[in-house]
C-alpha positions in Angstrom: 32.1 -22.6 -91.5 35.1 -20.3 -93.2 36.6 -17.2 -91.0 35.5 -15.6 -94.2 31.5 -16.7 -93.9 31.9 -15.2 -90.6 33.5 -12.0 -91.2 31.0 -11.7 -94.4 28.0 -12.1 -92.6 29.0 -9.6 -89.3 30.0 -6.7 -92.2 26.6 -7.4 -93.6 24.9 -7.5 -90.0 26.2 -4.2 -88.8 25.9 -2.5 -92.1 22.3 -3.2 -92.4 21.6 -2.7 -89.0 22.9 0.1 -88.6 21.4 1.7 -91.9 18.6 0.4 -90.5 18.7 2.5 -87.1 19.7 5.9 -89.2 16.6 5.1 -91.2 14.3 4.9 -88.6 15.5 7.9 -86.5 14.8 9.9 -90.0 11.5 9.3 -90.0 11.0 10.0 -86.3 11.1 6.3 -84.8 13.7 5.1 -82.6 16.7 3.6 -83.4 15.7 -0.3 -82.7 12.7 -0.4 -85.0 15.1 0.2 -88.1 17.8 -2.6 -86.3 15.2 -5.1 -85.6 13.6 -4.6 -89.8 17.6 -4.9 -90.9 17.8 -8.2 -89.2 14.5 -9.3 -90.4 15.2 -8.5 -94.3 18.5 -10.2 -93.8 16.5 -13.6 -93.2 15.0 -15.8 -95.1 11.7 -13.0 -94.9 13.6 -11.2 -97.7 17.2 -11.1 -98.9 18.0 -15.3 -98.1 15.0 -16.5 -99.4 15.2 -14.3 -102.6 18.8 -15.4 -102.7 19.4 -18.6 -101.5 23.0 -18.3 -102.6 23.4 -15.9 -99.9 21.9 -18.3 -97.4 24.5 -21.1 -98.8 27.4 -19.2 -99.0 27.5 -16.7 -95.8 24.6 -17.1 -93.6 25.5 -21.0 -92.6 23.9 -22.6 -89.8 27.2 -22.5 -87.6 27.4 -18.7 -88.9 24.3 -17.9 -88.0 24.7 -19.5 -84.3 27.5 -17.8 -83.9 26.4 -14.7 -84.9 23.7 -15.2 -82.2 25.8 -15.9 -79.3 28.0 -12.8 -80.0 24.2 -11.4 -79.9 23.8 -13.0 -76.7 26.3 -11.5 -75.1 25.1 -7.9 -76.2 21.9 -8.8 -74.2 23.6 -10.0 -70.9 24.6 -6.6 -70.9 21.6 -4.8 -71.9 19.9 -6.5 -69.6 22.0 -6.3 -67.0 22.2 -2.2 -67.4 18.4 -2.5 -67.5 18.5 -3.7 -63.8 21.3 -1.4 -62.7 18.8 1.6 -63.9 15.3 0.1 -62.3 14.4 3.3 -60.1 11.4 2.6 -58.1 11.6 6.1 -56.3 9.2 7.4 -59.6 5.9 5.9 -58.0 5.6 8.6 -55.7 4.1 10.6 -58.8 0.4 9.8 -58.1 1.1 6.6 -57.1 -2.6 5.4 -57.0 -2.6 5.5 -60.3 1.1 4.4 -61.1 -0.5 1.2 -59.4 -3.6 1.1 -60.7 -2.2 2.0 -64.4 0.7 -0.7 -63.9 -2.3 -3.3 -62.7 -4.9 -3.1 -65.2 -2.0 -2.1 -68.3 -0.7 -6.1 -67.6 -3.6 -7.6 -66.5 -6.0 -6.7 -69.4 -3.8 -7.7 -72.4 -2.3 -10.7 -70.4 -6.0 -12.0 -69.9 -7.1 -10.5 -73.7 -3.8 -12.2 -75.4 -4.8 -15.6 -73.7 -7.8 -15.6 -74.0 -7.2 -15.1 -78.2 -4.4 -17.5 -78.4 -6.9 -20.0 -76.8 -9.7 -19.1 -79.7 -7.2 -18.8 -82.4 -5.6 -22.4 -81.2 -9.1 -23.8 -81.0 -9.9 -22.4 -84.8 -6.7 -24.1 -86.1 -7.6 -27.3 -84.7 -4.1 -27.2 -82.8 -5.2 -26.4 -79.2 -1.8 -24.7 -77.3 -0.4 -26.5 -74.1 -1.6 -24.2 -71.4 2.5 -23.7 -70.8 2.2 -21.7 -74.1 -0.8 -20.3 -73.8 0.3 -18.6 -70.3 3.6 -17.5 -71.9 1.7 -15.6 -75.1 -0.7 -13.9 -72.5 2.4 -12.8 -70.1 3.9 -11.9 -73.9 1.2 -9.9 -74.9 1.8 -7.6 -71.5 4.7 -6.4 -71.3 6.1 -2.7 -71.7 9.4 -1.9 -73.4 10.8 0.5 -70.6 14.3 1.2 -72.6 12.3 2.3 -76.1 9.9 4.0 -73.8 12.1 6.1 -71.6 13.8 7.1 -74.9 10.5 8.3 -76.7 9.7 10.1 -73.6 13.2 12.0 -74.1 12.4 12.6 -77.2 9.5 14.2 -77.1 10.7 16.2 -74.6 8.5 14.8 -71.6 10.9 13.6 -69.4 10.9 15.1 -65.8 7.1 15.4 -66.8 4.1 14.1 -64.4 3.0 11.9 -67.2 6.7 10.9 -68.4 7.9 10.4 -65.1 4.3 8.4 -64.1 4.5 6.1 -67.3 8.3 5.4 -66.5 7.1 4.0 -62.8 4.2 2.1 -64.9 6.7 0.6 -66.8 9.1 -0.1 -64.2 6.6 -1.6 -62.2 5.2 -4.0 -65.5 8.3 -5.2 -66.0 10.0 -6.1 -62.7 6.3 -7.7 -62.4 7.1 -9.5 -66.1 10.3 -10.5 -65.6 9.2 -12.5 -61.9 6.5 -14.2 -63.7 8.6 -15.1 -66.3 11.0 -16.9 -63.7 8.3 -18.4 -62.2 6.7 -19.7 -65.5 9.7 -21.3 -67.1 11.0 -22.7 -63.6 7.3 -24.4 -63.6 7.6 -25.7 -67.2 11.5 -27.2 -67.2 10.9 -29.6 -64.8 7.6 -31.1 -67.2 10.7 -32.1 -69.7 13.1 -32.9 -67.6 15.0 -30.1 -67.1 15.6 -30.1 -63.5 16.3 -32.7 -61.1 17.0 -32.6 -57.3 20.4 -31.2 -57.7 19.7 -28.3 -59.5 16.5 -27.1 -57.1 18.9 -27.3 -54.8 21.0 -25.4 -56.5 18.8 -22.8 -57.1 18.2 -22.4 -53.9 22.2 -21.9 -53.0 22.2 -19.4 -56.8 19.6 -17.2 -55.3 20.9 -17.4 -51.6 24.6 -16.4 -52.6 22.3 -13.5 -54.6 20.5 -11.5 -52.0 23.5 -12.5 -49.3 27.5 -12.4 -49.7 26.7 -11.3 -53.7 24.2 -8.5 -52.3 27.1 -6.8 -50.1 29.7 -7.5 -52.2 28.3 -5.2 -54.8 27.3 -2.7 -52.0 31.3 -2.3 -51.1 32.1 -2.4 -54.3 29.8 1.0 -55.1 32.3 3.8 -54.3 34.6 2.5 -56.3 31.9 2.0 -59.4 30.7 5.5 -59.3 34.4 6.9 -59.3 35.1 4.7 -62.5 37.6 2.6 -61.1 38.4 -0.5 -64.0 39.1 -3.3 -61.3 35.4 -2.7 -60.0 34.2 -2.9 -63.2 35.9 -6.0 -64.0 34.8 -7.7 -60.9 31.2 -6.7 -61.5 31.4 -8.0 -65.0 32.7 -11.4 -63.9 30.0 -11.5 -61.1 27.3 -11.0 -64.2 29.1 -13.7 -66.4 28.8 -16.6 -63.3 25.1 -15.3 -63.0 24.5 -15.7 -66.2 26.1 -18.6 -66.6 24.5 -20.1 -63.4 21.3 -19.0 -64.3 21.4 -20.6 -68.5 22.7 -24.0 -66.3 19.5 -24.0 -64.4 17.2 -23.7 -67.3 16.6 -19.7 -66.7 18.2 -18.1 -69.4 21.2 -16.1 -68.9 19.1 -12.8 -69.6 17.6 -13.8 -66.0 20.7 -14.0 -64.3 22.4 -10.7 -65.6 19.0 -8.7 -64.8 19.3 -10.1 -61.2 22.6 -8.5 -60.7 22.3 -5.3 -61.9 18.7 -5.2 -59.7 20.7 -5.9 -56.8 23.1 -3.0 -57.5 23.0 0.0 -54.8 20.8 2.9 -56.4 23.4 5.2 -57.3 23.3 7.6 -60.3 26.7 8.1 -60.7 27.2 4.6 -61.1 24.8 4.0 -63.5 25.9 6.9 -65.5 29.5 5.1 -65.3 27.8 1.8 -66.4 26.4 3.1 -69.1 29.6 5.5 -70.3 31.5 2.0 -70.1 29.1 -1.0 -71.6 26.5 1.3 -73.9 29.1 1.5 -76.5 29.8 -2.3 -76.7 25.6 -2.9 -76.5 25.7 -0.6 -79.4 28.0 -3.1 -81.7 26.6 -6.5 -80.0 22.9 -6.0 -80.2 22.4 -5.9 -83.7 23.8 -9.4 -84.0 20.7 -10.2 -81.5 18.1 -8.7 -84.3 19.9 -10.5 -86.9 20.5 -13.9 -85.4 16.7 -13.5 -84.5 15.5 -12.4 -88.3 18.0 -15.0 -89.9 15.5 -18.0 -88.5 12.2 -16.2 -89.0 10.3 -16.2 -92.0 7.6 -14.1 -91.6 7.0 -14.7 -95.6 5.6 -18.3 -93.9 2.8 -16.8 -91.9 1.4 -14.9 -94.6 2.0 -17.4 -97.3 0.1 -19.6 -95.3 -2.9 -17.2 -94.9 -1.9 -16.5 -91.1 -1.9 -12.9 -91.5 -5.1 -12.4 -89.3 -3.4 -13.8 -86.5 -0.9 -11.1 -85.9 -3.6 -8.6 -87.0 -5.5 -10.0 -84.2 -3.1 -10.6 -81.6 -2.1 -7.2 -82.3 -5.6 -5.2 -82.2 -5.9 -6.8 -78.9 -2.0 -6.3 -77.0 -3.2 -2.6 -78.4 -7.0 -2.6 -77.0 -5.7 -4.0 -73.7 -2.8 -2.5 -72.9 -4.2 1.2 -74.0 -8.0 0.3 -72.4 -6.0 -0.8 -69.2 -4.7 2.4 -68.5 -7.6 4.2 -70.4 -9.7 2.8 -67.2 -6.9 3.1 -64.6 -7.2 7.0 -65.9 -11.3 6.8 -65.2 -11.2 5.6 -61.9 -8.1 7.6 -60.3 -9.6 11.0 -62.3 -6.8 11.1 -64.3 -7.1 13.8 -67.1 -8.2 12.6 -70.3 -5.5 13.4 -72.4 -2.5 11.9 -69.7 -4.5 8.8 -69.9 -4.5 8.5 -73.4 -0.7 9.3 -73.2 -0.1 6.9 -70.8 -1.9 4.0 -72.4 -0.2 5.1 -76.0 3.4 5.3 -74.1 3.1 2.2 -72.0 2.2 0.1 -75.8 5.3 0.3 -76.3 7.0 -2.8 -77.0 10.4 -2.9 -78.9 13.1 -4.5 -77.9 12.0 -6.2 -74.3 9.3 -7.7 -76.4 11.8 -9.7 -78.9 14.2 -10.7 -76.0 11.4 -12.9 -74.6 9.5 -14.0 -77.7 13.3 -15.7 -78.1 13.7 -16.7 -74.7 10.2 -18.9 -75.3 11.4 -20.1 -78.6 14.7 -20.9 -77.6 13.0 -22.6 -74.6 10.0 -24.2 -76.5 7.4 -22.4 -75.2 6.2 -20.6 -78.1 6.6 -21.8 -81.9 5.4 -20.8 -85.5 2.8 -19.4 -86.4 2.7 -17.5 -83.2 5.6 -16.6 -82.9 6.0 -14.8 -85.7 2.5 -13.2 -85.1 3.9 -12.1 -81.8 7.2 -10.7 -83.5 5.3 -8.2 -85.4 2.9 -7.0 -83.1 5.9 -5.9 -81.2 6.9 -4.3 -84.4 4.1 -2.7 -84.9 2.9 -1.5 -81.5 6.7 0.0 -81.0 6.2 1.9 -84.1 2.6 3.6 -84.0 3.7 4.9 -80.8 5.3 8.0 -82.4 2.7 9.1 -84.6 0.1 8.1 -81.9 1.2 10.7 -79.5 2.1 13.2 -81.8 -1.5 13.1 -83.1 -3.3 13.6 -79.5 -0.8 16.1 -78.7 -2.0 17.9 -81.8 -5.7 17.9 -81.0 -5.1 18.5 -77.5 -3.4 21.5 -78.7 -6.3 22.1 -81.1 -9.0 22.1 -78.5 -7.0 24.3 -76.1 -6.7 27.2 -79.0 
């Protein structure tokens, strides 16, 4: 690997990427869709595999590795703002059927996307470990709360009873995800030994130095967060870098650990407001190396060329079907109206980014490989992108019927 095959292949990352991200907010999408296509063409999908030169010359193995952990890092962070700005003071907008909505919107596509790996598996005479199977059902359930607070300031809905209900659905589906995704991969990491006696124990110490001494060191530090100061910051950030780093020793992922810490930040707007004046600007140049690193080792030419299209047709019609159903029923059952449920099922579909962070967390892990995972990879596409249009048409016939 040259400094120059390195340089090369971060112009071409952030150039596409970003193009990307202009070209999806012009035609009324957000940003991430156009980021996450950028770093899929890049790959062997499109630009590499009709140039293999390319692939030979700039995109290298080491490059491409490299590229992914300066990716990485943009994700700690993301992450970690994602858990500084989990507000769970929304659910007390109807909170029967936050909970109800939040239930059924996970359970029905978790138990739908299992269920249909399980077939599809069967059907391809390559029945799935029940490892993978659990981690394409959890997969198949969650809710992109980042894309989806942004759509729902977009389209103007925020402070809204439905916008501010389907941000506490979402809120709750992912802090709900995010546990069972713990759980799952601490379960599986000891079947391929992962962990011995020494690290349980020191998971045990990582997550009681967490809710303790960690816990109230970040509460003291909260007055001086909000007002801005740079040593606070700086001592947060290294706090997040040993979590993250603790938590990718123990076999969790560093994503885990850098979520944990910013959960276990005091709720403070200001500071989150701070946070995100201060890191949003370096997630904005970091995460597109995350997309790219992602779409320079898929080839989702593979899974079609191998006459696997129906599988991401059909594990998307049902992450769709359940997801949407889920909260069409929550809606029946709490006498909901009609058109919020519908709103709430389309909004809570969507998947975007959260959805690619763990399809690589399971690949990098081994829980998930080809075909599914590229099947998985596109329903998140897709689902993230019909969102728009989706609401915009029952907005336009609820209109209709009202004139």
């Amino acid at each position: 690997m040259t400094v120059l095959s390195l340089t090369a292949a971060l112009v071409l990352v952030l150039a596409a990427t970003r193009l990307g991200g202009v070209l999806a907010r012009a035609c009324g999408q957000p940003a991430v869709i156009g980021e996450i296509a950028a770093g899929l063409m890049l790959g062997p999908t499109l630009l590499t595999g009709a140039l293999p030169a390319l692939g030979t010359l700039v995109f290298v193995p080491e490059v491409i590795r490299l590229v992914g952990r300066i990716g990485d890092v943009g994700a700690v962070l993301f992450l970690f703002l994602l858990g500084a700005e989990f507000e769970l003071g929304t659910l007390r907008h109807r909170p029967r059927a936050v909970l109800l909505a939040s239930k059924l919107g996970m359970l029905l596509p978790v138990a739908l996307g299992g269920l249909t790996a399980w077939a599809a598996s069967s059907w391809l005479a390559a029945p799935l470990p029940p490892m993978s199977l659990a981690f394409i059902a959890l997969a198949c359930g969650m809710t992109a709360l980042p894309v989806l607070a942004r759509i729902v300031t977009e389209r103007r809905l925020a402070g809204s009873v439905i916008g501010n209900q389907a941000i506490a659905c979402a809120v709750l589906t992912d802090a709900l995800s995010w546990a069972l995704l713990a759980a799952l991969v601490f379960v599986w990491l000891p079947q391929h030994g992962a962990h011995g006696p020494a690290q349980l124990l020191a998971a045990a110490l990582y997550a009681i130095a967490l809710l303790g001494p960690l816990r109230r060191r970040l509460a003291a530090l909260a007055p001086a967060l909000a007002s801005g100061r740079a040593g606070a910051l700086a001592e947060v950030l290294l706090y997040v870098a040993a979590s993250s780093a603790t938590s990718a020793w123990l076999g969790l992922h560093a994503l885990l650990g850098a979520f944990a810490v910013g959960l276990l930040l005091p709720r403070n707007p200001q500071i989150v407001v701070r946070l995100q004046q201060l890191l949003s600007p370096a997630c904005r140049w970091l995460l597109p190396c995350f997309f790219a690193a992602i779409g320079l080792s898929t080839n989702l030419g593979t899974l079609l060329a191998g006459g696997l299209w129906w599988l991401a047709v059909l594990m998307t019609a049902v992450a769709v079907i359940g997801k949407v159903g889920g909260c069409l029923i929550a809606g029946a059952l709490t006498r909901m109206p009609r058109h919020d449920a519908w709103m709430l099922g389309i909004l809570m579909n969507t998947r975007g980014m959260m959805e690619l962070v763990v399809l690589n967390l399971g690949r990098q892990l081994g829980l998930i490989a080809e075909p599914y995972f590229s099947a998985m990879l596109l329903m998140a596409i897709v689902t993230t992108v019909m969102t728009s249009p989706w609401l915009q048409f029952i907005e336009k016939r609820e209109s209709l019927l009202k004139a």
